[in-house]
VEXMI-122619 format. One line per 4 residues: number of its first residue (from 0); their letters; for each residue x negated, y, z of N, C-alpha, C. Coordinates in steps of 0.1 Angstrom, whole numbers. Layout:
NUM = a = X Y Z X Y Z X Y Z | ...;
This chain:
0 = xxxx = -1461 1156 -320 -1459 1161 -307 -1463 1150 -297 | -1471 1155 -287 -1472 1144 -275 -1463 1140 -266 | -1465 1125 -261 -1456 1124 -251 -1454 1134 -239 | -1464 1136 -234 -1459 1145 -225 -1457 1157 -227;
4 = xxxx = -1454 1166 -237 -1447 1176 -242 -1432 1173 -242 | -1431 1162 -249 -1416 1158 -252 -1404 1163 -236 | -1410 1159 -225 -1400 1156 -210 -1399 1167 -211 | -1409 1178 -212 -1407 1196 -206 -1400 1198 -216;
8 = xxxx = -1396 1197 -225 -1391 1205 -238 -1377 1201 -239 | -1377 1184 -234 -1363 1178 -229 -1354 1187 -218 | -1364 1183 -206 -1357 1193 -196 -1351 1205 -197 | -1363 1209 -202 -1360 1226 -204 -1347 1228 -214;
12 = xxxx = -1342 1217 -221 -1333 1217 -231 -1321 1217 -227 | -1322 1203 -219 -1311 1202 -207 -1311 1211 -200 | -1315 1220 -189 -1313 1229 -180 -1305 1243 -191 | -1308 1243 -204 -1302 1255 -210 -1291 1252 -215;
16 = xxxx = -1288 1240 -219 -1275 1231 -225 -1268 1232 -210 | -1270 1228 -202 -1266 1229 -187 -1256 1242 -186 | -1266 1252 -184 -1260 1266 -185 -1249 1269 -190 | -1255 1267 -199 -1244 1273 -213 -1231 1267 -213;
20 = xxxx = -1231 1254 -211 -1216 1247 -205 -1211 1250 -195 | -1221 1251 -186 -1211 1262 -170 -1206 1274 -176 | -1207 1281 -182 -1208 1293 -187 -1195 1298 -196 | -1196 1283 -204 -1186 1283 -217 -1172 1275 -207;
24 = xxxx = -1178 1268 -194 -1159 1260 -190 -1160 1272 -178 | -1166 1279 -174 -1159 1292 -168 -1151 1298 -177 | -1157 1304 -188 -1148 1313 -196 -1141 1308 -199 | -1137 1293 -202 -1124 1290 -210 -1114 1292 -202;
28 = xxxx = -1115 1287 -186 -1104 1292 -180 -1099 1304 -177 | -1106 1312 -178 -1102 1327 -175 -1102 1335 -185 | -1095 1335 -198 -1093 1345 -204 -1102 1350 -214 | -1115 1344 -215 -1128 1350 -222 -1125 1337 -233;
32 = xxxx = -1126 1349 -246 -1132 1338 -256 -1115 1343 -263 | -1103 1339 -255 -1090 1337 -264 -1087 1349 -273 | -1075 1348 -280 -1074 1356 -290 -1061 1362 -290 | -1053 1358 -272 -1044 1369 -274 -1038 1378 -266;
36 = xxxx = -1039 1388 -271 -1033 1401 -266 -1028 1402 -251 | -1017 1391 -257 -1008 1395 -242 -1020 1389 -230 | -1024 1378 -231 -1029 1374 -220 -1046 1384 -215 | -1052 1389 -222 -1059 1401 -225 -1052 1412 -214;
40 = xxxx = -1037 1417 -225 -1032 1426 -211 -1032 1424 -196 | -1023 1411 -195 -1022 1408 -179 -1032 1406 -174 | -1045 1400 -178 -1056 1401 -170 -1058 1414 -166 | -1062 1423 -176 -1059 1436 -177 -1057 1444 -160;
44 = xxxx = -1042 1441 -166 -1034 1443 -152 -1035 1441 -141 | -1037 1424 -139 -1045 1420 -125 -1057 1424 -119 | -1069 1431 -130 -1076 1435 -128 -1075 1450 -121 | -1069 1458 -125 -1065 1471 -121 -1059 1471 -107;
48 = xxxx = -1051 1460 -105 -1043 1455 -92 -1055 1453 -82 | -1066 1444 -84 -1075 1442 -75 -1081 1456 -73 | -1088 1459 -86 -1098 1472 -83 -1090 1484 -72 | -1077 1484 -75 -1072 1498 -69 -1071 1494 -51;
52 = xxxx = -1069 1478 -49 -1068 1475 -39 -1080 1478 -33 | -1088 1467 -36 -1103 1472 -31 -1110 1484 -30 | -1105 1494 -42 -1111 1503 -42 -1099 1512 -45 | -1093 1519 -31 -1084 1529 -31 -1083 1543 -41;
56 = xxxx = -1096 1547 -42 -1099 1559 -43 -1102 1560 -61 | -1102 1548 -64 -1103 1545 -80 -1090 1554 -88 | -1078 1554 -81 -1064 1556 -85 -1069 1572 -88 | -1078 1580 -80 -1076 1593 -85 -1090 1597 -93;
60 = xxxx = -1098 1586 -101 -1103 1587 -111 -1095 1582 -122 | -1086 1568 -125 -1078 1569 -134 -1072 1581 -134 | -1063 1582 -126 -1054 1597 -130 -1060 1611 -139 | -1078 1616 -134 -1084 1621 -142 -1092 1620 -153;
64 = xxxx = -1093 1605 -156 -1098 1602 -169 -1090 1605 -182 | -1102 1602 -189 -1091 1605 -202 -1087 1590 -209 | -1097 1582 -206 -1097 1568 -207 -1100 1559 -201 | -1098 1540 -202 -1106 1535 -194 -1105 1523 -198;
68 = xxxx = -1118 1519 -199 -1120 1505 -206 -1120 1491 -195 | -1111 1487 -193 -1110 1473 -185 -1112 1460 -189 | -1126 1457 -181 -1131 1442 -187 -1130 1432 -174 | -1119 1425 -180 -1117 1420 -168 -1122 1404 -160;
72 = xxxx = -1132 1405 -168 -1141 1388 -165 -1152 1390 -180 | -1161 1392 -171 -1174 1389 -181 -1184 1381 -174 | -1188 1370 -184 -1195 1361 -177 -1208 1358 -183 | -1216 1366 -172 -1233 1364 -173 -1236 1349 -172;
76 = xxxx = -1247 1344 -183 -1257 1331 -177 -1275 1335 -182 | -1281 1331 -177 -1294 1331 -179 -1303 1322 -176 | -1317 1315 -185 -1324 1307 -177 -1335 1313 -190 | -1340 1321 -185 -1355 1329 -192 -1346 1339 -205;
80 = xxxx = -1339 1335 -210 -1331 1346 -220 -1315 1342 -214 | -1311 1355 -212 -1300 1353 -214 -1288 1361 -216 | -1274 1362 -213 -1268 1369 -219 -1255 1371 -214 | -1245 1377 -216 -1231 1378 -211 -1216 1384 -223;
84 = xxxx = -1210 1376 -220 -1198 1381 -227 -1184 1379 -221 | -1173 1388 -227 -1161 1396 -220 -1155 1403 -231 | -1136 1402 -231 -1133 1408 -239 -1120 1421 -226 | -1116 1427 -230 -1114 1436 -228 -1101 1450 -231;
88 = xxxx = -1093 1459 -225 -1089 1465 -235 -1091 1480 -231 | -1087 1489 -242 -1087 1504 -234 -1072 1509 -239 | -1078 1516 -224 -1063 1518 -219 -1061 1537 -219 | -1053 1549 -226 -1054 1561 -223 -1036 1558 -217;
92 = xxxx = -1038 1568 -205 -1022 1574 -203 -1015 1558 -199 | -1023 1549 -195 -1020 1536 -191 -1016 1525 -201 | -1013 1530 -218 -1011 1518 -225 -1021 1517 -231 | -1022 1503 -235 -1033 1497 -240 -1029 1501 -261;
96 = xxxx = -1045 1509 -262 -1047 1512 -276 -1055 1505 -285 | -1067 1498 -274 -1076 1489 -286 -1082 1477 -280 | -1088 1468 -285 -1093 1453 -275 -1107 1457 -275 | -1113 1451 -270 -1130 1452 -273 -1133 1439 -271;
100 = xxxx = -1145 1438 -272 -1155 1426 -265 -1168 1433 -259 | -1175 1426 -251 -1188 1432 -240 -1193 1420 -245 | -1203 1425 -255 -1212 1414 -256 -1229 1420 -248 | -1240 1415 -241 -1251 1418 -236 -1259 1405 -239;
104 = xxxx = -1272 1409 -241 -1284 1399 -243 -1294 1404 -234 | -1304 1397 -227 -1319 1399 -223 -1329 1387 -223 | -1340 1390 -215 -1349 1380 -220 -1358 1386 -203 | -1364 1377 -199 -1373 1382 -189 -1369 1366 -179;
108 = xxxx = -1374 1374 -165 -1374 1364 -155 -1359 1365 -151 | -1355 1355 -154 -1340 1350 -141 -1333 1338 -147 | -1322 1334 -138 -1320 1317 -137 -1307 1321 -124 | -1292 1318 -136 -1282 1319 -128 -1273 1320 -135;
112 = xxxx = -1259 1320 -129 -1245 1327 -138 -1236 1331 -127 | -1230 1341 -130 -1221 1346 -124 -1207 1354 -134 | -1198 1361 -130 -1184 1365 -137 -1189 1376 -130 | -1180 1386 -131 -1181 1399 -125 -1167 1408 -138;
116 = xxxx = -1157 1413 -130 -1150 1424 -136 -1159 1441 -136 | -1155 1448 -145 -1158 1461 -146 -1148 1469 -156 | -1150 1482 -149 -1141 1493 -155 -1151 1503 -160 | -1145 1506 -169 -1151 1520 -174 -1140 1533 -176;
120 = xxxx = -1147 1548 -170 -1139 1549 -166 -1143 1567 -174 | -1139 1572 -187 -1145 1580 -196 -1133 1591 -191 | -1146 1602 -185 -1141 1612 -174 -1139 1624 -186 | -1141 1626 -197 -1140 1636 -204 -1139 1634 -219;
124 = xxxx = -1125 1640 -229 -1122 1634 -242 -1133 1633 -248 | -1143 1641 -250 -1158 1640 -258 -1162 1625 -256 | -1164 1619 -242 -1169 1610 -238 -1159 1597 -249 | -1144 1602 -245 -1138 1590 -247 -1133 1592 -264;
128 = xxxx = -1139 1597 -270 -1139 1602 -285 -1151 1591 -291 | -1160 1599 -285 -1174 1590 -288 -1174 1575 -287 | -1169 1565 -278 -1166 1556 -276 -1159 1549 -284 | -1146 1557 -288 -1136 1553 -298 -1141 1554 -312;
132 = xxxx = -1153 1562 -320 -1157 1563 -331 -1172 1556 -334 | -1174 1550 -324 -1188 1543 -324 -1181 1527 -329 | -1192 1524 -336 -1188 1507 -341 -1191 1500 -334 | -1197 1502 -321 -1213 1493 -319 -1215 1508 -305;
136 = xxxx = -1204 1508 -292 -1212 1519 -281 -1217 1513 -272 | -1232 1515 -272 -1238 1505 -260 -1239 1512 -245 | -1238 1507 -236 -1238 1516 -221 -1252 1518 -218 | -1252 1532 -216 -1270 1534 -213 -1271 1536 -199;
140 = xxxx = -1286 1544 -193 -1286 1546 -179 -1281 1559 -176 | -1274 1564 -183 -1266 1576 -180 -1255 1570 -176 | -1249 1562 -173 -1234 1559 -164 -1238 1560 -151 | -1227 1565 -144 -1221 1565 -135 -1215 1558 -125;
144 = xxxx = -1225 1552 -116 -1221 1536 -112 -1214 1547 -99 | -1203 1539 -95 -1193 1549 -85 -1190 1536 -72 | -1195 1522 -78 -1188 1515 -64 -1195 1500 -68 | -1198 1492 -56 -1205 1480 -62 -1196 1469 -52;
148 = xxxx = -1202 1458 -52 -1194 1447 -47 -1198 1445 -35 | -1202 1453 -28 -1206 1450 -12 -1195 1456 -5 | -1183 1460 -8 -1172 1466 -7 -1176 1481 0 | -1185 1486 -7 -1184 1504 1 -1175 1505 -10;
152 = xxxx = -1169 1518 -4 -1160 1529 -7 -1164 1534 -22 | -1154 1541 -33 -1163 1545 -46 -1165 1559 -41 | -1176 1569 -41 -1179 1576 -38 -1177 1586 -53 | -1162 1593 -51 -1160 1605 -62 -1169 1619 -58;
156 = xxxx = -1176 1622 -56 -1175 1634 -52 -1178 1643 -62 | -1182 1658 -62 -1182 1669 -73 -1190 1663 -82 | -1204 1660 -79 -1211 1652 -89 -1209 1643 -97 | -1204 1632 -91 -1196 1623 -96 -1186 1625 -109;
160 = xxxx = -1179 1634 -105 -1169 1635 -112 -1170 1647 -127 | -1181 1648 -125 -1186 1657 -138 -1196 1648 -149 | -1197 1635 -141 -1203 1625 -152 -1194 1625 -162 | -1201 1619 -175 -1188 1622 -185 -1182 1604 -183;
164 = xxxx = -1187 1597 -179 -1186 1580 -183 -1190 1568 -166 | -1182 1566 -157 -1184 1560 -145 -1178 1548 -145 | -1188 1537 -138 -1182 1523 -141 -1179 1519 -122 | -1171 1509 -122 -1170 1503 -111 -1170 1491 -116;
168 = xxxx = -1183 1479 -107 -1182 1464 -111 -1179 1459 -100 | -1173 1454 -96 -1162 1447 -86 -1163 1430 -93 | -1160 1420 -80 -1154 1407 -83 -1163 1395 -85 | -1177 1402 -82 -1188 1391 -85 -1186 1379 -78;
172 = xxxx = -1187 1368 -87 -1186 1352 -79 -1198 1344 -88 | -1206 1337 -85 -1212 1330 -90 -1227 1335 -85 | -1240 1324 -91 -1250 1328 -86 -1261 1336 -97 | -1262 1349 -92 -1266 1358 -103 -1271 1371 -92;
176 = xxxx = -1280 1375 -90 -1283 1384 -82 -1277 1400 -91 | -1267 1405 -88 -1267 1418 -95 -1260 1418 -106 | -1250 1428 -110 -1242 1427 -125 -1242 1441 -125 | -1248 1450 -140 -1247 1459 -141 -1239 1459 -158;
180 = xxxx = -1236 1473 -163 -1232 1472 -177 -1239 1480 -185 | -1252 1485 -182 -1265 1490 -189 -1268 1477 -198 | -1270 1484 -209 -1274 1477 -221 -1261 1470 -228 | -1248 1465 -222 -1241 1461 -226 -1234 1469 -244;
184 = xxxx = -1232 1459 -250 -1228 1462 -262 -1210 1463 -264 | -1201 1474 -267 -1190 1470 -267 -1186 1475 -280 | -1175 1464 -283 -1171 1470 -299 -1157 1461 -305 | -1150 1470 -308 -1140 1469 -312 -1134 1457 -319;
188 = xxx = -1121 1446 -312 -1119 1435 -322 -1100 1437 -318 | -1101 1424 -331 -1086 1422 -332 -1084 1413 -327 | -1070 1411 -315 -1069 1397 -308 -1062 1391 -314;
């Protein structure tokens, strides 16, 4: 290898080693990565506390769901590939039945990190059956985005509410233009 290959290949090493450490001492403090339950719940909880605050009108899609997956800190980084992870629980009739993790990969142009909460919010048993028997349910462009972090209002209306699967991503902090849960991978673990 030439010298001057070496610096770029350095850099470029360090700026991804970089990342990945902002990435990894965010998550440690907040709940991502641990393995237990309870603290899983309470985020849980505080998460649902924010969302309903912020977003009033959320309370009468819980009430009509049949389920709802609360991930309550997922943390994107990227610097030409990159990726996000989040663990999570679902919740029917308000108690928590299973944990998950939100794992997501990509690859393209971008250079950033940010956290972002998200709810999923499975408007019909079919929907929340299918979820529960998949090993491996990945979120496609059929969801149902109902509310983003510019604080508008979640917009339920008739349409809306005949989606079988609607997400609200709320809480973005960090520098990351955009958090969606398309493509994201979720699947079932033990805490």
């Amino acid at each position: 290898m030439s010298s001057s290959s070496s610096p770029t290949l350095t850099r470029r090493s360090f700026a991804l080693g970089a990342l990945a450490a902002t990435g990894v001492t965010a998550a440690c403090g907040n709940g991502v990565g641990t393995k237990n339950g309870a603290i899983i719940d309470a985020r849980a909880d505080a998460t649902l506390r924010q969302m309903y605050s912020q977003y009033p009108n959320t309370r009468t899609l819980a009430d009509k769901a049949s389920g709802m997956l609360v991930m309550p800190l997922v943390t994107e980084a990227g610097f030409m590939l990159g990726g996000a992870y989040g663990r999570g629980v679902l919740r029917i009739d308000g108690v928590t039945v299973d944990y998950y993790s939100a794992i997501k990969g990509n690859a393209g142009l971008q250079l950033g990190a940010q956290q972002h909460s998200h709810v999923l919010f499975f408007m019909t048993p079919k929907a929340l059956a299918d979820f529960r028997r998949s090993s491996g349910w990945v979120a496609g462009a059929d969801i149902e985005a109902v509310a983003n972090n510019e604080g508008e209002s979640v917009t339920a209306d008739t349409n809306t509410l005949t989606s079988p699967v609607l997400a609200v991503v709320f809480g973005q902090a960090g520098f990351r233009i955009g958090a969606t849960v398309e493509g994201t991978k979720y699947t079932r673990i033990i805490p």
